[in-house]
MARNUPA-20876 format. One record per residue (C-alpha): x, y, z. Coordinates in nm, 2 decimals. Example, Ala and Ser with C-alpha at 12.3 -4.5 7.8 and 13.67 -1.06 7.14 Angstrom:
BEGIN
<pt x="1.23" y="-0.45" z="0.78"/>
<pt x="1.37" y="-0.11" z="0.71"/>
***
This chain:
BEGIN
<pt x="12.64" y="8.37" z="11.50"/>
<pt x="12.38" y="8.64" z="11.44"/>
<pt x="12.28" y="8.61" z="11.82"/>
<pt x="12.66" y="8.66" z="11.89"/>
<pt x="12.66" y="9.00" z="11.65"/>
<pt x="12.37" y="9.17" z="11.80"/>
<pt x="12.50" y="9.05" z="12.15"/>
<pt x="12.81" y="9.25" z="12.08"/>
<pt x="12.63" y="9.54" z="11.88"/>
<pt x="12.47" y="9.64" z="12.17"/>
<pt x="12.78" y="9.56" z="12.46"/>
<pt x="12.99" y="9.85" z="12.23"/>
<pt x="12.63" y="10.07" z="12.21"/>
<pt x="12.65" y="10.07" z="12.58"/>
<pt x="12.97" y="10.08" z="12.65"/>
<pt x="13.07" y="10.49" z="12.72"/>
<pt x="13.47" y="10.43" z="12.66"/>
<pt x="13.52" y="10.60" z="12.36"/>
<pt x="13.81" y="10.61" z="12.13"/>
<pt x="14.13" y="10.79" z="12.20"/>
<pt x="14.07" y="11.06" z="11.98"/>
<pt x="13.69" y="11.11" z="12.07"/>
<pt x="13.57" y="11.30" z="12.40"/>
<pt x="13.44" y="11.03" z="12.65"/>
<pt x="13.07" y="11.10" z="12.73"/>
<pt x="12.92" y="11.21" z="13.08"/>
<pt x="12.75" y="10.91" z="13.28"/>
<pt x="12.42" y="11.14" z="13.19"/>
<pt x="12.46" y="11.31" z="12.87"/>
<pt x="12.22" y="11.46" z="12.67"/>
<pt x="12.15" y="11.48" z="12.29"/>
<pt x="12.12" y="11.80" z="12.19"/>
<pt x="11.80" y="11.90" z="12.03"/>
<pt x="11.96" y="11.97" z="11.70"/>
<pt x="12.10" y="11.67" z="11.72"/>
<pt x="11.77" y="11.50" z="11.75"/>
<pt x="11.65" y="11.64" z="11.49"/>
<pt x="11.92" y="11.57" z="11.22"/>
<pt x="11.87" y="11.18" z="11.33"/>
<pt x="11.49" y="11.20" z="11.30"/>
<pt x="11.53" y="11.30" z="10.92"/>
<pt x="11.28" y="11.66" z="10.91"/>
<pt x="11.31" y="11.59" z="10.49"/>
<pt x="11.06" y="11.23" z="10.58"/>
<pt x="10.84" y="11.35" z="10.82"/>
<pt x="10.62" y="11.40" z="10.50"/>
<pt x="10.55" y="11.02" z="10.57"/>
<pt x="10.45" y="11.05" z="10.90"/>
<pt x="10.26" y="11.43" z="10.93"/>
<pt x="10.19" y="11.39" z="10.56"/>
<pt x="10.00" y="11.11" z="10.60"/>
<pt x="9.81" y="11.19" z="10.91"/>
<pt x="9.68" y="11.53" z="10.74"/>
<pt x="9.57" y="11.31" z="10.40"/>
<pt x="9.38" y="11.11" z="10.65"/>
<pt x="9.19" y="11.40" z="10.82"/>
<pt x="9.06" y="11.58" z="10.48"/>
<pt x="8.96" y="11.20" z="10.37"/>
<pt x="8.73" y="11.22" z="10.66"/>
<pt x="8.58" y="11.49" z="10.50"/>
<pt x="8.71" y="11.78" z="10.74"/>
<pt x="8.96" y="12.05" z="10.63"/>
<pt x="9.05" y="12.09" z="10.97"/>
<pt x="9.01" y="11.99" z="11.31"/>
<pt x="9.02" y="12.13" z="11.63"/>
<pt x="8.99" y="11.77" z="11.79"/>
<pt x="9.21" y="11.77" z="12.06"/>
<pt x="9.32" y="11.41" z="11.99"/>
<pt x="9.38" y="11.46" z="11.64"/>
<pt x="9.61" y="11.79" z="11.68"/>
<pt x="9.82" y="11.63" z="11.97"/>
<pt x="9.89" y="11.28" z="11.74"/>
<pt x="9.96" y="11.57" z="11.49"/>
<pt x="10.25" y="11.69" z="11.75"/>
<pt x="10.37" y="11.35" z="11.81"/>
<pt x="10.39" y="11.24" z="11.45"/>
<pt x="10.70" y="11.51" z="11.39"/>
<pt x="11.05" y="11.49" z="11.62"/>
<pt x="10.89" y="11.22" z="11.85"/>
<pt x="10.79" y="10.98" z="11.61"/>
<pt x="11.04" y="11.03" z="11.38"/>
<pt x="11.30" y="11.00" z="11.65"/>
<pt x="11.14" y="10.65" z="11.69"/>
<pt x="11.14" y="10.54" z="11.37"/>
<pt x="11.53" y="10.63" z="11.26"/>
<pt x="11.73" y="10.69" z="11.61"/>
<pt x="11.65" y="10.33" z="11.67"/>
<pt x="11.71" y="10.25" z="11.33"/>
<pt x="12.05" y="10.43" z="11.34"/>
<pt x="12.17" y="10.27" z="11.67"/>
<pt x="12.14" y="9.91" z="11.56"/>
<pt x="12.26" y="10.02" z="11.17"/>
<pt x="12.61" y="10.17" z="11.29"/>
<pt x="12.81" y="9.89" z="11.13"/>
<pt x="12.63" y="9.91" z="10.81"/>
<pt x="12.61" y="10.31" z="10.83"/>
<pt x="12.96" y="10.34" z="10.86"/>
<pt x="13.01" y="10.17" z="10.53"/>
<pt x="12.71" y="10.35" z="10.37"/>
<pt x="12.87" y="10.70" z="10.15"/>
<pt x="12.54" y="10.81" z="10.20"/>
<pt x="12.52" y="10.85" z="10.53"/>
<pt x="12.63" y="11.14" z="10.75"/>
<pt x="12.41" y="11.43" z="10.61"/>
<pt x="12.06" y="11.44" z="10.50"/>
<pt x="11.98" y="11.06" z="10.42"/>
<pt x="12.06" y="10.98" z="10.74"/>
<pt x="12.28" y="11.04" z="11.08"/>
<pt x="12.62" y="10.86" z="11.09"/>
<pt x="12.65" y="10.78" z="11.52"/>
<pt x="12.97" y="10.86" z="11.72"/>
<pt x="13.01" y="10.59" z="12.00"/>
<pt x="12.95" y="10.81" z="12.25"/>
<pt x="12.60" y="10.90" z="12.14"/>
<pt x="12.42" y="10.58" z="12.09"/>
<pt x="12.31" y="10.61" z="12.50"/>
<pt x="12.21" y="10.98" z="12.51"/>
<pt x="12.04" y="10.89" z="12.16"/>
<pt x="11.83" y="10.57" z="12.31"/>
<pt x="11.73" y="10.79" z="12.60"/>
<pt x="11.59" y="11.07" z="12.42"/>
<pt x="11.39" y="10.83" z="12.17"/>
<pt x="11.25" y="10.67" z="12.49"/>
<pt x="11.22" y="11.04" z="12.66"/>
<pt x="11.04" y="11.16" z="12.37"/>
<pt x="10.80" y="10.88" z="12.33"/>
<pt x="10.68" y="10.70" z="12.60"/>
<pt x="10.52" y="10.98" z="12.75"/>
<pt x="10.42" y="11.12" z="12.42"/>
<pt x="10.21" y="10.75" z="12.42"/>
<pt x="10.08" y="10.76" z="12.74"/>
<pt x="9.92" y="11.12" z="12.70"/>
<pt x="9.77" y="11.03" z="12.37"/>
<pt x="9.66" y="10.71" z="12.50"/>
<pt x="9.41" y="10.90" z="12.74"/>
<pt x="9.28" y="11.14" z="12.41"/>
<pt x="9.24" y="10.91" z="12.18"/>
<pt x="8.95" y="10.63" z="12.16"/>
<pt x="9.09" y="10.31" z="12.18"/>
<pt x="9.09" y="10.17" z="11.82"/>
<pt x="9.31" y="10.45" z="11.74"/>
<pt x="9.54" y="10.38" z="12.05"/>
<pt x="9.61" y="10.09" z="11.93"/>
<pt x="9.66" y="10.12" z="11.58"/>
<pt x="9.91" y="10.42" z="11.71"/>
<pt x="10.08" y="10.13" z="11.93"/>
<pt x="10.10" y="9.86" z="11.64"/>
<pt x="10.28" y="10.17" z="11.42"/>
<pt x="10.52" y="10.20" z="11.71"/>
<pt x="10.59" y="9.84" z="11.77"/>
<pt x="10.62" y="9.75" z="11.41"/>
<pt x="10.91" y="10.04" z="11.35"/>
<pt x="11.09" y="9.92" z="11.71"/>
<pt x="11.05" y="9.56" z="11.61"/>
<pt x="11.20" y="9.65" z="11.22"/>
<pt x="11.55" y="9.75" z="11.41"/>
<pt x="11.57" y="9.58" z="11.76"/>
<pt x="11.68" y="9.23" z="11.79"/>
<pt x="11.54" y="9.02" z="11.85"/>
<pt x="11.35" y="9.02" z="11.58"/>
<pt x="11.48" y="9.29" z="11.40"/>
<pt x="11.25" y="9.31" z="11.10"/>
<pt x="11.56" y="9.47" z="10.87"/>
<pt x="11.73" y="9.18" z="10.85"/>
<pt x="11.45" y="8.93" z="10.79"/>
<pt x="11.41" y="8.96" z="10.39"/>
<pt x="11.06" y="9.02" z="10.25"/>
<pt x="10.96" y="9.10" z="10.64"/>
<pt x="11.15" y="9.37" z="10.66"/>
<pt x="10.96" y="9.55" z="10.33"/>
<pt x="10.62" y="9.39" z="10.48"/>
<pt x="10.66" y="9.56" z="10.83"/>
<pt x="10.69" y="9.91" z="10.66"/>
<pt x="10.30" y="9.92" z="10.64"/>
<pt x="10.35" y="10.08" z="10.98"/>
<pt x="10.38" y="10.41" z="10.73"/>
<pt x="10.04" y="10.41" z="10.61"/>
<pt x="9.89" y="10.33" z="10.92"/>
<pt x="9.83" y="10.72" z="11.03"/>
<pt x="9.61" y="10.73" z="10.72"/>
<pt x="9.36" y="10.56" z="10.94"/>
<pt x="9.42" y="10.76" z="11.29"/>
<pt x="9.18" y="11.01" z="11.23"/>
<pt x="8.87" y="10.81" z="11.13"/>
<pt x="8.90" y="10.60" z="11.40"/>
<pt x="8.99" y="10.94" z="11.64"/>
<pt x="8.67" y="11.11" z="11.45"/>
<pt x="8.45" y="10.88" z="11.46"/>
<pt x="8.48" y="10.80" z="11.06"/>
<pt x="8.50" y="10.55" z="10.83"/>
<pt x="8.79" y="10.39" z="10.77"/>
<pt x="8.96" y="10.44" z="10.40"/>
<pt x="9.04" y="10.12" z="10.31"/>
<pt x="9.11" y="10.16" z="9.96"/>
<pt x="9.41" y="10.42" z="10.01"/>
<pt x="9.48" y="10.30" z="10.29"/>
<pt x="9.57" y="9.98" z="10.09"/>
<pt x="9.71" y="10.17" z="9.83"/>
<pt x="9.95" y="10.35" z="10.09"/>
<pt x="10.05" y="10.00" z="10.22"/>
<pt x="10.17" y="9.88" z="9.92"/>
<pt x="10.35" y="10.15" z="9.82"/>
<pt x="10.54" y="10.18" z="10.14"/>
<pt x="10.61" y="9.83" z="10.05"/>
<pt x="10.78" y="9.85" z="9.72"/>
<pt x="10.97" y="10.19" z="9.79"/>
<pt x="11.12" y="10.05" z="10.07"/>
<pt x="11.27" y="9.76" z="9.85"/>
<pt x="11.33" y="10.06" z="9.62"/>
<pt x="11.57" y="10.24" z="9.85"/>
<pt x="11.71" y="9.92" z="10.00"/>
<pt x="11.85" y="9.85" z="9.62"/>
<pt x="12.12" y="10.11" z="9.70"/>
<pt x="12.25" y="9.97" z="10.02"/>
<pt x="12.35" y="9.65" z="9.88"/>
<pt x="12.71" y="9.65" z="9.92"/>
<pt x="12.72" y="9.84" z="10.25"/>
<pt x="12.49" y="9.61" z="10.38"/>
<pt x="12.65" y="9.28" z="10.22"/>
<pt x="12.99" y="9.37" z="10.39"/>
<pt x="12.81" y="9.39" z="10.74"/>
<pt x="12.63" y="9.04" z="10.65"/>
<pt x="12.27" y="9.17" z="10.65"/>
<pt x="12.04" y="9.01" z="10.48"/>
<pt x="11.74" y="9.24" z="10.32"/>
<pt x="11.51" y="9.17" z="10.01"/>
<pt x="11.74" y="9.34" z="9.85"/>
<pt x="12.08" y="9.19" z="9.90"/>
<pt x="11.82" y="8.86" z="9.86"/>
<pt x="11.71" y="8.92" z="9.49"/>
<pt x="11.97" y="9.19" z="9.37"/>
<pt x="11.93" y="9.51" z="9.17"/>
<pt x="11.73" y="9.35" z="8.90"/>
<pt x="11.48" y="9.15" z="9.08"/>
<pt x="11.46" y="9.40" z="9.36"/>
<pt x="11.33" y="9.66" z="9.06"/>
<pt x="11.08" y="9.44" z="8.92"/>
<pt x="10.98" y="9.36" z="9.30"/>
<pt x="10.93" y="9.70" z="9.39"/>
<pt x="10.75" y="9.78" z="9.00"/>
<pt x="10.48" y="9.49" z="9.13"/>
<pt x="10.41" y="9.66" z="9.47"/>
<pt x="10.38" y="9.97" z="9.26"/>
<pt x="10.13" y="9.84" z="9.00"/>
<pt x="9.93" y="9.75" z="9.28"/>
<pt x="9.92" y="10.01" z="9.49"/>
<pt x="9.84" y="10.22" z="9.18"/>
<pt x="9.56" y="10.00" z="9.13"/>
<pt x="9.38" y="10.04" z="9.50"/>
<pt x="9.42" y="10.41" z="9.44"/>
<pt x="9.17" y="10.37" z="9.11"/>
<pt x="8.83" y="10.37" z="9.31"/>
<pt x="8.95" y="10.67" z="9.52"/>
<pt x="9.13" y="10.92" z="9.27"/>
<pt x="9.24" y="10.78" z="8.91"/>
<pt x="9.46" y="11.08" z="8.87"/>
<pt x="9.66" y="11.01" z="9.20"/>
<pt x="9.69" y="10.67" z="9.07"/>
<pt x="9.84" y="10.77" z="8.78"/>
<pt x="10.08" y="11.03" z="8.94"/>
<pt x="10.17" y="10.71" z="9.18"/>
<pt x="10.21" y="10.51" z="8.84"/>
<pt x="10.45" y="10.75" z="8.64"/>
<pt x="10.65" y="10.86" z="8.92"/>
<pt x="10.73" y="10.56" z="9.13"/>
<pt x="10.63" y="10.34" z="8.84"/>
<pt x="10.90" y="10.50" z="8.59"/>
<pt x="11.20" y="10.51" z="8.86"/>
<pt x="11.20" y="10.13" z="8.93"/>
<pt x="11.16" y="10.07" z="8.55"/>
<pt x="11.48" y="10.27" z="8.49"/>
<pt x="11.66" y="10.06" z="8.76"/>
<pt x="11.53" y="9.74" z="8.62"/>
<pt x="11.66" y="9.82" z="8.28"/>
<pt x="12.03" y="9.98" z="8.45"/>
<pt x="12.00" y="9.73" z="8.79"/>
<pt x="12.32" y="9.83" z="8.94"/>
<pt x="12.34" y="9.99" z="9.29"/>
<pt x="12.47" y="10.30" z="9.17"/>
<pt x="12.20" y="10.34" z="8.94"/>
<pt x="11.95" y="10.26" z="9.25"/>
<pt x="12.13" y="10.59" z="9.48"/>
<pt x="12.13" y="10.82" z="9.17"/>
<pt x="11.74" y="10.75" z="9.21"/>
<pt x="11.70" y="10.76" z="9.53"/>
<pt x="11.64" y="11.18" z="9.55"/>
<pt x="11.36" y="11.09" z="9.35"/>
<pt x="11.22" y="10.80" z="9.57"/>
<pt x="11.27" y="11.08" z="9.80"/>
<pt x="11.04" y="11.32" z="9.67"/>
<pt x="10.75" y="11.10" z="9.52"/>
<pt x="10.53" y="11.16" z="9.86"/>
<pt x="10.52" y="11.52" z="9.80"/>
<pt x="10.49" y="11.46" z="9.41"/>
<pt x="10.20" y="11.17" z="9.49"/>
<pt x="10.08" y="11.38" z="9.82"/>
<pt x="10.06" y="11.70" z="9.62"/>
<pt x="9.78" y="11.53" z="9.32"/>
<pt x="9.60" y="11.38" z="9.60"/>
<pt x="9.58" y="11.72" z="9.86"/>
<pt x="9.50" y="11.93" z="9.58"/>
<pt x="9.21" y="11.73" z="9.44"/>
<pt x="9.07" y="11.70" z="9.81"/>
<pt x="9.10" y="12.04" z="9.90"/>
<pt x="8.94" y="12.15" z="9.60"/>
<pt x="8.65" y="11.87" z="9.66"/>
<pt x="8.61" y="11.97" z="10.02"/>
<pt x="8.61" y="12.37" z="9.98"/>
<pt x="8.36" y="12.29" z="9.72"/>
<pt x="8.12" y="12.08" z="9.96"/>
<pt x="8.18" y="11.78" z="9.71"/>
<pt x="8.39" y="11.57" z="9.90"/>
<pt x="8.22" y="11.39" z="10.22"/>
<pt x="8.40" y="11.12" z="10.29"/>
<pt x="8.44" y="10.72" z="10.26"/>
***
């Protein structure tokens, strides 16, 4: 049955007939770059370029002019992101269209005749973006870059399709904290395990977090997450656990991050848990939204101040 779905997810994705009403795509259409950019989400790419930058000053540099380094910092905007939710979108069209949410800044709602200029730019935008980087970066961080990449692809393409996998598909979203680590192994660094633990765990729970209001929508189109799996309440208490945790790695690093990880994320899936309705989950969700800039901002501050003060040298 589920073979049967995808099988005929991606027959209508590549079909160009479009409805009546809807302007028929050329053979070799192109997305516009605005276009790309609303379905890459500019509002997240604090997870991706976010992250990377975090990672740089915890190799004890400010800045860099490593060539490596400043191209993966390139990649890690439209590119990447493009990667991340155009696939994501293309394969999520049923459950989009049933999601209120989607169709502005939370995410692009797809017209038929997009999903094959959409696919091509991801792949346009990527593969060669890999390729380059692949030839400045030293290995180790080539193919942690790779296993970020696969990990997103393999979260929305069938057929394994990560999303729909529950408890894998909150697991895989470690590919988010991977960055952390590209620039100590581009650098020459050492690695920092203990937020780079921290980061995995969070990107654990808050992706339970923000599945919590998708339950219905993605019910209807008979996906099964972690959260359709243990509803509102248990998904709350799920994501509170990842939370703890991740707010405990952060402790040997920065013990005010951790708490600014604690309140923040910590007090949003508390207030779900005790109200553990879906609604209750989206009115949150601008605050899920903001906790990397909120958690980010602690952390960059602190480091900043360390480093421009010639007490901060690293892991």
């Amino acid at each position: 049955m589920r073979a049967a779905r995808y099988a005929d997810r991606v027959a209508r994705m590549t079909d160009h007939a479009a409805p009546t009403d809807t302007p028929t795509a050329a053979p070799n259409a192109r997305l516009p770059l605005g276009r790309a950019l609303v379905v890459s989400r500019p509002a997240l790419w604090v997870n991706t370029v976010g992250t990377l930058v975090t990672g740089v000053w915890l190799t004890g540099r400010l800045f860099t002019l490593d060539a490596g380094v400043l191209a993966l910092l390139a990649y890690l905007t439209l590119p990447f992101n493009l990667l991340i939710y155009g696939l994501n979108d293309l394969w999520d069209q049923e459950e989009d269209a049933r999601s209120s949410r989607k169709g502005g800044w939370q995410g692009a709602r797809l017209q038929a005749q997009e999903a094959a200029p959409l696919l091509r730019a991801t792949l346009w935008w990527n593969l060669p973006a890999l390729a380059a980087l692949s030839v400045l970066l030293p290995a180790p961080a080539t193919l942690l870059l790779l296993a970020s990449a696969l990990l997103f692809a393999a979260y929305s393409l069938p057929p394994l399709r990560l999303k729909a996998r529950p408890f894998l598909d909150g697991l895989s979203n470690v590919a988010y904290a991977l960055p952390l680590a590209l620039p100590a192994l581009a650098l020459g660094s050492p690695v920092p395990w203990w937020p780079l633990l921290a980061l995995m765990s969070y990107s654990v729970g808050k992706h339970a977090f923000d599945a919590a209001q998708d339950i219905p929508a993605d019910r209807a189109a008979g996906t099964r997450t972690v959260a359709t799996t243990l509803g509102a309440r248990g998904t709350a208490a799920y994501a509170l656990t990842w939370f703890f945790l991740a707010s405990a790695l952060l402790l040997p690093a920065s013990k005010l991050t951790a708490l600014a990880l604690l309140l923040t994320c910590g007090s949003m899936a508390l207030r779900l848990l005790l109200h553990p309705t879906p609604e209750q989950a989206a009115r949150l969700y601008p605050l899920s939204i903001v906790t990397p800039w909120i958690v980010g901002a602690v952390a960059g501050v602190q480091l900043v101040y360390l480093l421009a003060r010639g007490q901060w040298t690293g892991f």
